[in-house]
Structure formats: structure tokens, C-alpha cells
C-alpha positions as CSV (number, residue, x, y, z in Angstrom):
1,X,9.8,36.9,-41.1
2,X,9.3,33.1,-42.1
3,X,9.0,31.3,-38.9
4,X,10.9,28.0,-38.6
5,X,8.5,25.0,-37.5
6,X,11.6,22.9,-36.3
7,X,15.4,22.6,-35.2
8,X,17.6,20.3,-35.3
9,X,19.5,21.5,-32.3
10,X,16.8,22.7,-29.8
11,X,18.6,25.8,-27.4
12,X,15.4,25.5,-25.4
13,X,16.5,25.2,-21.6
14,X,13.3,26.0,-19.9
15,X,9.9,26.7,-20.8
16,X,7.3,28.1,-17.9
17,X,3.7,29.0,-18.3
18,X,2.4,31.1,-15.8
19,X,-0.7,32.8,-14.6
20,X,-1.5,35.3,-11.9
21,X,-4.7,35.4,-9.8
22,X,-6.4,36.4,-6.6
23,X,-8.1,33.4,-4.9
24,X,-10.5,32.9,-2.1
25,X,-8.7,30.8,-0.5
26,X,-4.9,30.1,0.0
27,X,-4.6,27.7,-3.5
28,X,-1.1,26.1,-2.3
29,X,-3.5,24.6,0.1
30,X,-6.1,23.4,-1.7
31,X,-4.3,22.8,-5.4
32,X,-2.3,20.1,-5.1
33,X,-5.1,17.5,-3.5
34,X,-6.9,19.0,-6.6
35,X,-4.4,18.2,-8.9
36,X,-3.1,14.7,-7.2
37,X,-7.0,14.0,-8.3
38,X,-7.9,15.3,-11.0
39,X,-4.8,14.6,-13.4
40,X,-4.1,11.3,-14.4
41,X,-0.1,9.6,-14.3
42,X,2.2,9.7,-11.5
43,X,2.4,12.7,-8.7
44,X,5.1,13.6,-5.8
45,X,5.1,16.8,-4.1
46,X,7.8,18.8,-2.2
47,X,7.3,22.3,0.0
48,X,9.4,25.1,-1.5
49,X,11.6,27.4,0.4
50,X,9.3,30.3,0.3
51,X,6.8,28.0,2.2
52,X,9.0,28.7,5.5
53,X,8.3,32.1,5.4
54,X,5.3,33.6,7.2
55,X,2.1,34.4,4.9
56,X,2.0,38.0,6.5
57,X,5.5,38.6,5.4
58,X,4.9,37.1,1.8
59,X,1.9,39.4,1.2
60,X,3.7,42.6,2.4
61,X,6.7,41.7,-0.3
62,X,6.1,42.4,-4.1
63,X,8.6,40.3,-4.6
64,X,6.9,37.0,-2.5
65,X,3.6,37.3,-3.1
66,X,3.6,35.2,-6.2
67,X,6.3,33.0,-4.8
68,X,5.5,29.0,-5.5
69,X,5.1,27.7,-2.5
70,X,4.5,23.8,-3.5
71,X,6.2,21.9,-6.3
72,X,4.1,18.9,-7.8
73,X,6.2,16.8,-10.7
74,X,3.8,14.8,-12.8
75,X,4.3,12.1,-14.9
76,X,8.2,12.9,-14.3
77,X,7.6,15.5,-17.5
78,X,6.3,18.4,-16.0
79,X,6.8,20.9,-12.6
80,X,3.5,22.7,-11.6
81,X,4.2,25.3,-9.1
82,X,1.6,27.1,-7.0
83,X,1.6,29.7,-5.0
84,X,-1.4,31.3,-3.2
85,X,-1.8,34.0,-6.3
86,X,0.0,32.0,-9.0
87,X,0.2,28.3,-11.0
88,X,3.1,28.0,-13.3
89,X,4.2,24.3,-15.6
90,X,7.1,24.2,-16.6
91,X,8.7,21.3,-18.8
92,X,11.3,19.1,-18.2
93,X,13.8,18.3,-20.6
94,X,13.7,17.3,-23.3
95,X,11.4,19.8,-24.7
96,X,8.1,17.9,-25.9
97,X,7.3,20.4,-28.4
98,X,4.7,23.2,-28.5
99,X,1.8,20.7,-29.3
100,X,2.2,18.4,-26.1
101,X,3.0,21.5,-24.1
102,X,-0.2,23.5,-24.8
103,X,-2.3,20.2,-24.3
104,X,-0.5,20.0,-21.1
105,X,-1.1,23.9,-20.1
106,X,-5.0,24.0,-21.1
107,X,-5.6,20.9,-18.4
108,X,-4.1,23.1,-15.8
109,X,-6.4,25.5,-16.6
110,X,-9.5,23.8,-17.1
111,X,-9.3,22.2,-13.7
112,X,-8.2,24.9,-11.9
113,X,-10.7,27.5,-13.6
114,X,-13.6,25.1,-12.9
115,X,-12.7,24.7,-8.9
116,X,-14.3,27.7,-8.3
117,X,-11.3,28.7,-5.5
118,X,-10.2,31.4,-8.1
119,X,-11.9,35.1,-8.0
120,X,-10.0,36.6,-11.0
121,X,-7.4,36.2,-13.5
122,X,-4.6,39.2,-13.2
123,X,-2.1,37.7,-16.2
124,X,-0.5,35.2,-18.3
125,X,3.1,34.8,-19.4
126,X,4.8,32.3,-21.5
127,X,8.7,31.9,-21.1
128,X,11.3,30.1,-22.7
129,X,15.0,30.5,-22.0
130,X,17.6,29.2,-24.7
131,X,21.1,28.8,-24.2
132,X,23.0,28.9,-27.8
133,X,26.1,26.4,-27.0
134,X,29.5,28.5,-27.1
135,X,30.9,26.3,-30.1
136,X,28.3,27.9,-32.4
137,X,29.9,31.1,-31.4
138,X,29.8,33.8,-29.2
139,X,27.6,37.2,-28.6
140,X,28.5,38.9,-31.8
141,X,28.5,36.0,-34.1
142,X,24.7,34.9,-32.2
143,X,22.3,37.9,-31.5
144,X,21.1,40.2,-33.5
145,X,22.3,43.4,-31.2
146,X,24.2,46.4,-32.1
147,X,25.2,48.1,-29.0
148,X,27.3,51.0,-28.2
149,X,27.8,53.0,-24.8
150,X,30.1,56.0,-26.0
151,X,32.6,55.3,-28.2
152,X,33.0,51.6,-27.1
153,X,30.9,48.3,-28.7
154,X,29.4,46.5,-25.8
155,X,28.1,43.9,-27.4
156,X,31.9,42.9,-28.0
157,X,32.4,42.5,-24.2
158,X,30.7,40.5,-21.1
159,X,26.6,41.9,-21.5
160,X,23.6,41.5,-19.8
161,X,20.3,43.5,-20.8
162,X,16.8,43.9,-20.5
163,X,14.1,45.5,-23.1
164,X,10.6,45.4,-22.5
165,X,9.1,45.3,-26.1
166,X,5.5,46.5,-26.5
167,X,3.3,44.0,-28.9
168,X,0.0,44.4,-28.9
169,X,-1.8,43.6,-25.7
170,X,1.8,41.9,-25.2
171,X,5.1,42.9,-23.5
172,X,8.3,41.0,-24.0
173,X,10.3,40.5,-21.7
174,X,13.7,40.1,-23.5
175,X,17.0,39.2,-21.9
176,X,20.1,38.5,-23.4
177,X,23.5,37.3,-21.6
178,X,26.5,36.9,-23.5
179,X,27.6,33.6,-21.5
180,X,25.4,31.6,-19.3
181,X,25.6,27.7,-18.0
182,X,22.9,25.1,-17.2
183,X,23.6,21.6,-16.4
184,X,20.9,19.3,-18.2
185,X,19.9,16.1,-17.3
186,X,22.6,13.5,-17.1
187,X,24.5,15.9,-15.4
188,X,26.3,17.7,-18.8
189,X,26.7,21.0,-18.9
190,X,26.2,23.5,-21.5
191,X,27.9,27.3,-21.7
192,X,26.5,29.7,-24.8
193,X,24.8,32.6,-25.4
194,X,21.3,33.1,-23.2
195,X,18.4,34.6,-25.1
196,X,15.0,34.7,-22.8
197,X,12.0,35.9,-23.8
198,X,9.1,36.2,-21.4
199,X,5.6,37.1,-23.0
200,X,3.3,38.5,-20.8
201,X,-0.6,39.6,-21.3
202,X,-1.7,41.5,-18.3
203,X,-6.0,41.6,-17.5
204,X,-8.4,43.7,-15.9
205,X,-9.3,41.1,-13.1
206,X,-11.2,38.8,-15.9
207,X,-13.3,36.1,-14.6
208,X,-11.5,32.7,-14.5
209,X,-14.2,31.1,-16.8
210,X,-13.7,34.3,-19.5
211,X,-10.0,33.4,-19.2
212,X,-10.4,29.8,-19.8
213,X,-12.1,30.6,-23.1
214,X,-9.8,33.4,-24.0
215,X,-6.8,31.2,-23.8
216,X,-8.2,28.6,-25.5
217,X,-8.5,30.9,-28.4
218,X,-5.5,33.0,-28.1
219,X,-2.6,31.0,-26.8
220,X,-1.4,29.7,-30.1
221,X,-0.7,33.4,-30.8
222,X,0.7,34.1,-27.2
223,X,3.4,31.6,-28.1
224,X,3.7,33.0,-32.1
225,X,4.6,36.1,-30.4
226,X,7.0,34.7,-28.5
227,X,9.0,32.5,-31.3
228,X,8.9,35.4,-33.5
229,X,10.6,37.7,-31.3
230,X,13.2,34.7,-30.3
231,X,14.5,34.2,-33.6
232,X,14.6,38.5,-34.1
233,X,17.1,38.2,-31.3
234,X,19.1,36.1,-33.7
235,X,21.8,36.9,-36.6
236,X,20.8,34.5,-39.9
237,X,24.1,33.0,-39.5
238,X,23.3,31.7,-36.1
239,X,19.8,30.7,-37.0
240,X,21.2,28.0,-39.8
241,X,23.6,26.8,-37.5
242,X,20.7,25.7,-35.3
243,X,19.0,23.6,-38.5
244,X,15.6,25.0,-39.0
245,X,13.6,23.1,-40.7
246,X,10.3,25.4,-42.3
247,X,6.8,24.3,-43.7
């Protein structure tokens, strides 16, 4: 499948990169007076609800332990959220584009790889959530889904599922919703189609430094992976409506 390097109307809503770790110390300590240092342009910082809540109780919850804790904006283009066993960016709109994205994510990295407060690198994801507007049609006119439970087409009806695709060393996390609504900035808000795609590489504990290098080698095709199976999700139809524009 040719691969479109542009559209005119961008569905992008969010886009996160994440990693996992263990530490040897609490990072939502000791991050964000790294950070407020080491990166250049403007900084605030805010305490997220999860802070509130005892660090025995996090650790004993699955479902906490990689909870951000602290929320840094910088340069009013970007959130970096730590928690004490993850950092995650994520952009704010209007999407910048993959270019000034990655350049963004690998400065993360190298500063926090090269602190020496991480022990190991457990994963990496990259996530992008897309809202298709409702006046480019709905479910069946959008995503490429054929979906029947007995006799009756689901896909015709209010949906929500998950499939976690195999590719590679990769999984996909792919959820579709056949109406969702965000409210950009400005304050407008927009109904459509969701289509999210997570991509996620787990690792055997590699060292922080090993990871560094890895990613700087590997994350153009960590985010490949992830447009390609984006545009799978949709019908050609829907895809044109969008304006793709290809080298």
C-alpha cells in the first residue's frame, strides 16, 4: 500500500509517545528540574491527580503504576508527562508534523537516557488518535470493517472494538468508535468516526543507553508501522475525502 506523505484535512487529534522504565529513583521527582534545565523555550508545571494518591497504593495497582504524575508544557507545543516508571510527549494541536515531532521525541530521550536515574527500558509506544469529521460520513462509508455478530451487521450500528494486531516485534493497538467528540482549541468541537492506533515494542529490560541508539535507528519505522495500519483501517473512498497528497 502507497503511503500518503500529506493531507489536506489532518484527523489527527492526539499524538503521544511513550516509554516505560524502572528507575532508581522516583523520576517525577527528579525529571522536571532536569527538564526545566536542560530544554531550552518556555516551561510551567502542574501536579496531576494521580499525584494525590499514596506511592504504596500506585505501585500495588497495575493500573497506577505508570500513571503521570507531573505535567510539564513546553514552548506551549508540547505536554511531557512523567510518572515514576514512565515519560510520555504528546503534541498540541495543530499537529507539527512527523519531522518536528521525532526531533522533539529524540531530546526527551537523550536527556533523560544520559541522567543516569533510569535502570532499564521496558517499552515504547507511539499513539495517534484521529477523529474522521461526521460530514465525511459515517462508520460504514469510513473504515474498512466488515462485521457481523449472527445474522446482524454491527458495523451498521453504534460500535466500539479492540484488535491487538501482531507486526513484527510490534503490536497494534487498534480501536475504532463509530462516533466520538473532541473539542480543539478555540473551543470548536468535532464529532466523526475515531480510528486509534497505538504501536507498542515491548523489551527485555534494555539498557537506557542501548535504547537511545535503538530508537534512533528504528523510530522512523515505529511510526511507518503505525500510518500504515491507520490508513488499512480506512475505505479508499474515505481516504480521498481526506486529500492525500503522495511522493
Amino acid at each position: 500500500m502507497k503511503l500518503p506523505v500529506k493531507l489536506a484535512n489532518v484527523p489527527i487529534v492526539e499524538a503521544v509517545f511513550e516509554i516505560r522504565f524502572k528507575a532508581a529513583v522516583p523520576t517525577s521527582s527528579v525529571l522536571p528540574g532536569l527538564f526545566f534545565t536542560s530544554l531550552a523555550g518556555s516551561k510551567t508545571f502542574q501536579r496531576l491527580p494521580a499525584a494525590e494518591i499514596p506511592e504504596v497504593m500506585r505501585n500495588a495497582d497495575p493500573n497506577l503504576q505508570y500513571a503521570p504524575l507531573v505535567a510539564l508544557t513546553w514552548n506551549e507545543k508540547y505536554s511531557i508527562q512523567i510518572g515514576d516508571r514512565s515519560l510520555g510527549v504528546a503534541c498540541k494541536l495543530p499537529y507539527p508534523g512527523w519531522s518536528e515531532f521525532k526531533k522533539q521525541i529524540l531530546e526527551l530521550v537523550k536527556v533523560v537516557t544520559e541522567a543516569n536515574v533510569l535502570t532499564s527500558v521496558e517499552r515504547c509506544s507511539l499513539k495517534y488518535t484521529n477523529i474522521i469529521p461526521s460530514d465525511l460520513g459515517s462508520l460504514p462509508d469510513i473504515a474498512a470493517i466488515d462485521l457481523k455478530i449472527g445474522t446482524q451487521e454491527a458495523h451498521r450500528g453504534h460500535l466500539q472494538i479492540r484488535a491487538d494486531l501482531l507486526d513484527g516485534e510490534a503490536i497494534h493497538i487498534v480501536q475504532i468508535v463509530s462516533e466520538g467528540t473532541t473539542t480543539l482549541i478555540g473551543g470548536r468541537s468535532i464529532t466523526g468516526v475515531v480510528i486509534d492506533v497505538d504501536t507498542v515494542r515491548n523489551f527485555e529490560s534494555v539498557k537506557p543507553a542501548d535504547f537511545a541508539d535503538q530508537l534512533l535507528n528504528s523510530i522512523d519505522d515505529l511510526h511507518t508501522k503505525t500510518k500504515r495500519v491507520f490508513f488499512s483501517c480506512l475505505k479508499p473512498q474515505a481516504l480521498e475525502k481526506l486529500g492525500p497528497t503522495y511522493a
